[in-house]
C-alpha positions in Angstrom: 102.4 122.8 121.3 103.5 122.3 125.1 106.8 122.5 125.2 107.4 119.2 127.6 105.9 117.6 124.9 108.1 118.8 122.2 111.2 117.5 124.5 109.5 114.5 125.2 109.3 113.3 121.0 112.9 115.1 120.4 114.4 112.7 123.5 112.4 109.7 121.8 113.3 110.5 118.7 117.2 110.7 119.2 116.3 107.5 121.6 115.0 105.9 118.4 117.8 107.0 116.4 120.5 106.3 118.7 118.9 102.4 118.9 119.5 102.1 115.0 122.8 103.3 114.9 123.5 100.9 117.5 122.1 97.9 116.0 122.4 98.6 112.4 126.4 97.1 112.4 124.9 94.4 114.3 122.2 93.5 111.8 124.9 93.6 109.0 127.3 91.9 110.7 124.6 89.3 111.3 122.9 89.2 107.4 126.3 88.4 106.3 127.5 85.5 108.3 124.4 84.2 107.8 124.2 84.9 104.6 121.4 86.9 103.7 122.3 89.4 101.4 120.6 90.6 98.2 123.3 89.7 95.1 123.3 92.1 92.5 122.1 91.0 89.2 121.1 93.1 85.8 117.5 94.3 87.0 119.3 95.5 90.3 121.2 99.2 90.6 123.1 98.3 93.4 126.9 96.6 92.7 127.9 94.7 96.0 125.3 92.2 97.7 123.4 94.1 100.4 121.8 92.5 103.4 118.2 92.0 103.7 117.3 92.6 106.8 118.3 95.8 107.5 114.6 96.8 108.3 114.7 94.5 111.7 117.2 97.3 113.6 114.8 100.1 112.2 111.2 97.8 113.5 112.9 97.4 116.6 114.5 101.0 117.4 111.0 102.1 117.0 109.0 99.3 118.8 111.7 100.1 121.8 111.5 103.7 121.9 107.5 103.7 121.8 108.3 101.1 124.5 110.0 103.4 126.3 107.5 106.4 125.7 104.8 104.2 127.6 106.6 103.0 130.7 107.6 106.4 131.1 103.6 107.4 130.7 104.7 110.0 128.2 101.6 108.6 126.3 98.3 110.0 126.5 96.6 107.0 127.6 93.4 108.2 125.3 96.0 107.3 122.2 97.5 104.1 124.0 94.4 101.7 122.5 95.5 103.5 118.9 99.2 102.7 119.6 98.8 99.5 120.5 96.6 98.5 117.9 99.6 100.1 115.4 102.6 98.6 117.3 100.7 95.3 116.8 100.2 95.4 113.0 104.0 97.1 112.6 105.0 94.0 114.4 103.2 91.4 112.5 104.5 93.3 109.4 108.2 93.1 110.4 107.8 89.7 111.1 106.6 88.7 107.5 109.0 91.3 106.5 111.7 89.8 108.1 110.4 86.3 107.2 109.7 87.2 103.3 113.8 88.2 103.7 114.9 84.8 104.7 113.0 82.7 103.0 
């Protein structure tokens, strides 16, 4: 492997990870004032309500760092039709995720 290219998914990869640690107090923050935590019953193993929607900061520290990967044309543009085609269904899928959570 091409060592620029190795650099290249390490930076997006901490970019990614960096995005989630950022929003992920947010999201909580969020899920609880609006109240959309999961309360623990008898068929649950968790003890204290958790929130919901917890997958929204990981969809969207992804979606922003393949984001970012593209307008920096770190992307092989003979994979971009693939990547779109995947961001597009990830998307959809979050948003019925996120959806299914509230409602």
């Amino acid at each position: 492997m091409d060592t620029s290219i190795f650099i290249r998914i390490i930076a997006i990869t901490c970019f990614s990870g960096l995005i989630s640690a950022i929003t992920v107090p947010f999201i909580i923050k969020y899920g609880v004032k609006k109240n959309l935590v999961d309360i623990p019953d008898e068929r649950k193993r968790h003890s204290k309500p958790i929130v919901r929607i917890g997958g929204t900061a990981i969809g969207l520290s992804i979606f922003l760092s393949l984001s970012l990967a593209f307008f920096l044309n770190w992307i092989d543009p003979t994979t971009w039709s693939f990547l779109k085609v995947s961001l597009t269904a990830s998307f959809v899928l979050l948003i019925l995720g996120l959806a299914d959570d509230i409602y």
